[in-house]
TORZATOR-437139 format. One record per residue (C-alpha): x, y, z; residue number from 0; residue in one letter. Coordinates in steps of 0.2 Angstrom, whole numbers, plus 5000, padded with zeros to 4 digits. Example, Ala and Ser with C-alpha at 12.3 -4.5 7.8 and 13.67 -1.06 7.14 Angstrom:
2
- px:py:pz:drenkol:pakol
- 5062:4978:5039:0:A
- 5068:4995:5036:1:S
//
This chain:
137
- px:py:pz:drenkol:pakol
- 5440:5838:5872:0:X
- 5443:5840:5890:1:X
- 5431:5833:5903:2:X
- 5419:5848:5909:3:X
- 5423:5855:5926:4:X
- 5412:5847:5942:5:X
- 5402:5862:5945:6:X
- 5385:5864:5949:7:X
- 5379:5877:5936:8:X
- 5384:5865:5921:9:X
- 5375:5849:5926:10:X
- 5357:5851:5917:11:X
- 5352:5845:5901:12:X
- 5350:5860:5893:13:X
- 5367:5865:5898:14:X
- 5375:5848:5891:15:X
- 5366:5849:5874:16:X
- 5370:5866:5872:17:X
- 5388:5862:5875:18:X
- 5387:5851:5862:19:X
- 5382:5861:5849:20:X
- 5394:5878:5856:21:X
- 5409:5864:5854:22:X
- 5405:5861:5838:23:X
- 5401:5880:5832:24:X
- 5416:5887:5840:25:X
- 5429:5874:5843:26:X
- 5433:5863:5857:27:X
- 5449:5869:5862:28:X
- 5440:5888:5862:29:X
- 5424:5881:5873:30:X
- 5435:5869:5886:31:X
- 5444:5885:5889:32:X
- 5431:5894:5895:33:X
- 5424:5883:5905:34:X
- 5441:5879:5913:35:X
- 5444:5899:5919:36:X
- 5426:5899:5926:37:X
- 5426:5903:5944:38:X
- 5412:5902:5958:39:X
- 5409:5923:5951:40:X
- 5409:5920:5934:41:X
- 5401:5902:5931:42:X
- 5386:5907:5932:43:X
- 5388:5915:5914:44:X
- 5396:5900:5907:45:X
- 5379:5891:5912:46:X
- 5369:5904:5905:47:X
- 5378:5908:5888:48:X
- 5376:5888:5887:49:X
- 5360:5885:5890:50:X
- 5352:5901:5884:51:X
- 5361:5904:5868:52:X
- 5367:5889:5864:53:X
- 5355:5876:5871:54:X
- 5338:5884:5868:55:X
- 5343:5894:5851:56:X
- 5356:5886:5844:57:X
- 5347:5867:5844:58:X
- 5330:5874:5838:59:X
- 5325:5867:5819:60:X
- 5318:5883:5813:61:X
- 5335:5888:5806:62:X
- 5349:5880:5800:63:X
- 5367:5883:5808:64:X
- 5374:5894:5791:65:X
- 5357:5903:5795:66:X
- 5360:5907:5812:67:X
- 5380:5914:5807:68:X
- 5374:5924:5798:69:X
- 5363:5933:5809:70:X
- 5376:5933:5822:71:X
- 5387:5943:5809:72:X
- 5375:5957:5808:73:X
- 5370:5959:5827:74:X
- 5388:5957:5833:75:X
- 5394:5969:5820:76:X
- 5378:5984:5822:77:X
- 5382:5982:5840:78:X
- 5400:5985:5837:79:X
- 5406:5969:5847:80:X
- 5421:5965:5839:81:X
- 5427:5952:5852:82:X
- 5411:5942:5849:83:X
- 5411:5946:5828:84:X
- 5429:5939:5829:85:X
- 5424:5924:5835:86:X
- 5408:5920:5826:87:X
- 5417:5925:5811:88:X
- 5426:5909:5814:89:X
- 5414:5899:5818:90:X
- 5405:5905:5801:91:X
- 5418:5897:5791:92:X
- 5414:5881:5802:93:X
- 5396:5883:5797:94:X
- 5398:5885:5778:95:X
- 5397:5904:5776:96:X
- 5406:5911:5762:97:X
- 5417:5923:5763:98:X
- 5408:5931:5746:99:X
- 5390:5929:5761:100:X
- 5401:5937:5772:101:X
- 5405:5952:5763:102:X
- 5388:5955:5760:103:X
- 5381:5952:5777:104:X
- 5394:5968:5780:105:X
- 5388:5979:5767:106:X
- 5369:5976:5772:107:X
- 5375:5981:5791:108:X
- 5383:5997:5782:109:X
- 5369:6001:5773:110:X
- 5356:5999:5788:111:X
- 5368:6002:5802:112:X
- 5379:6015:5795:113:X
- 5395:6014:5787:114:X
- 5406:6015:5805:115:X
- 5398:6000:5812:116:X
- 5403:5991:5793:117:X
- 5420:5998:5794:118:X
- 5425:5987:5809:119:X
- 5418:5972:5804:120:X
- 5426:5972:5786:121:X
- 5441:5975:5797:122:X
- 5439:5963:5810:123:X
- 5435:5950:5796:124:X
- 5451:5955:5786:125:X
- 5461:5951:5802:126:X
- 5452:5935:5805:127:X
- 5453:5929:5787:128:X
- 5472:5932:5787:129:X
- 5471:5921:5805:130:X
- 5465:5906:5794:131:X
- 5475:5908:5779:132:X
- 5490:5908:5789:133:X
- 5485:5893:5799:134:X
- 5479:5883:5784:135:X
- 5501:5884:5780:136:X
//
């Protein structure tokens, strides 16, 4: 973990506790990165996805962390966002979701969302489970 970048937007308390919680979800070295390539135009969203997302929904008790995955899954893959589905995919694994839960998260999104919207998902995952197998050796 890399100290957090001086700037202004990232000094609350929100923003610190939902950094926390986004390090431990989606990886350190993944979170420290994004912080680091911020600028004075784009800060601003590194403050917000922090605090909003992370800080104020992530921390509530209402759901657990696995919980939570999963209903990323089906957003990000009905709203076709495949940059954001291949990254919570990972941090899905992190948060205990199977890949059996997986699977089935994809096929509800193809029943209710249409089968397009599950066809990139199942392909995005595919690409992402291969990603992990590899890197597990």
């Amino acid at each position: 973990m890399v100290d957090v970048p001086n700037r202004p937007e990232y000094q609350s308390e929100l923003f610190k506790k939902g950094l926390a919680v986004r390090r431990e979800v989606l990886g350190g070295d993944y979170v420290d990165g994004s912080l680091a390539r911020a600028d004075d135009f784009n800060a601003v969203f590194q403050q917000m996805t922090t605090e909003m997302a992370w800080g104020m929904c992530w921390t509530r008790p209402g759901l657990d962390r696995k919980t939570r995955s999963i209903i990323n899954l089906g957003m990000l893959s009905a709203l076709n966002r495949g940059s954001e589905l291949r990254l919570h995919l990972k941090a899905a694994v992190t948060n205990g979701v199977t890949r059996d839960e997986i699977k089935e998260v994809l096929i509800q999104v193809g029943g209710y969302c249409g089968i397009p919207a599950a066809l990139e998902a199942f392909k995005i995952a595919t690409e992402v489970f291969k990603e992990i197998d590899s890197a597990k050796g």
